[in-house]
N, C-alpha and C positions, 0 to 999 in steps of 0.2 A: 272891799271893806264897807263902802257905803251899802251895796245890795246886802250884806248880811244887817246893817244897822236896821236897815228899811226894814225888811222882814221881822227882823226884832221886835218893833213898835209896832206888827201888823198894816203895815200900809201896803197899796196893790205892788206888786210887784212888776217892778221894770230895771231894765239893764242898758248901758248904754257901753259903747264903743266909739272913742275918737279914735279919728286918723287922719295924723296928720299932714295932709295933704288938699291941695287948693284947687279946685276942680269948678265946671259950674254946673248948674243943675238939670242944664238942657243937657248936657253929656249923661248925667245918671241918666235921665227919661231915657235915652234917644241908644244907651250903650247895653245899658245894664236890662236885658232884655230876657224872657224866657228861655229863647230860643238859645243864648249864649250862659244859662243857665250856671254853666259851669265855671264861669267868670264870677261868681257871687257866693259859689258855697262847693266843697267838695261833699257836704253830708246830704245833701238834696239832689234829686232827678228824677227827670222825665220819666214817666211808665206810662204813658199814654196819650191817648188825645191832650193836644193843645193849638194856642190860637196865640192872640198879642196880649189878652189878659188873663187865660186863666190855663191852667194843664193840670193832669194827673200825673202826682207826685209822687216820689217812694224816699223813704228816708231815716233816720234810727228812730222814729215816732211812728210807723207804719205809711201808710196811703191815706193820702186827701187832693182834695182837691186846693191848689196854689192860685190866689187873684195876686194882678198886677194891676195897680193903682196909679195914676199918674197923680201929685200931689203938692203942694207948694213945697220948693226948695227941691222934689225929687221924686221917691216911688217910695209905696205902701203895698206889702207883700204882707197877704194874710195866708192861715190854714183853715179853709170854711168849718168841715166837720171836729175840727181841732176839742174835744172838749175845755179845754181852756182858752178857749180864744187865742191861741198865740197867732201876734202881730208882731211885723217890727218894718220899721221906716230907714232907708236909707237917704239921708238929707245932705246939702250944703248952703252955705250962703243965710242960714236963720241961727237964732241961740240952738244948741247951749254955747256953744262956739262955729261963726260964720266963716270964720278962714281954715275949717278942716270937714272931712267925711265925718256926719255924725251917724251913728247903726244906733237906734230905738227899738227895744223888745220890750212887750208888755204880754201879760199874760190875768186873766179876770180872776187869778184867786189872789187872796191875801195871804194862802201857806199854802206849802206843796214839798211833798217830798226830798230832801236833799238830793239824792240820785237825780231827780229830773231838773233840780236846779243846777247840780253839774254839768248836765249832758247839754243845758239851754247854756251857760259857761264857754263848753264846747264847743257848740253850735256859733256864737258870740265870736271867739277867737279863732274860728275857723275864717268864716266870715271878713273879718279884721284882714287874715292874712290874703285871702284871695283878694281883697278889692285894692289892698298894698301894692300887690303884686301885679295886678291890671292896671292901674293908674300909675305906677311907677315904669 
């Protein structure tokens, strides 16, 4: 409801995802890793070279290349050649709320397609559920 108001008023568009779960942030750095890739999202993977911060990705957005940020509170996963910049943070322990897993997606338009704002929705609850399900 909020991400359709935002969009309404044209402001940049981001999405968030609480979960609620109490975690600390050296566990995201130190867990939530490339390599375990598959612990963070079932719609993203490996197609290539990769290291501790960055790999080639394949995913329902085609291939890019994925950084892995270490960041306060946790990790910043971007998509370099992404035309929209899509970023998003997986955090705990700072607002918008410190006693859960907070997932931040931002994306550098102010509108975009509804299909692609479903599918990043998608991506979103995907996401939710795998980190549930790992920290649980």
């Amino acid at each position: 409801m909020i991400d359709k108001l935002l969009r309404t008023l044209n402001w940049s568009m981001e999405f968030f995802r609480i979960i609620k779960l109490k975690t600390q942030d050296k566990t995201i750095q130190d867990e939530l890793t490339i390599e375990n890739l598959e612990f963070i999202s079932n719609e993203i993977f490996v197609i290539g070279d990769q290291n501790n911060t960055d790999a080639d990705i394949g995913g329902i957005w085609g291939e890019f290349t994925l950084t892995r940020s270490l960041i306060n509170g946790g990790l910043r996963f971007a998509l370099i050649e992404c035309p929209n910049a899509l970023t998003w943070t997986i955090t705990t322990g700072i607002p918008p709320d410190p006693d859960a897993i907070v997932i931040h997606l931002t994306i550098n338009r102010q509108q975009q397609k509804e299909s692609f704002i479903e599918e990043i929705e998608e991506f979103l609850n995907d996401q939710k559920k795998c980190l549930e399900d790992y920290f649980n």
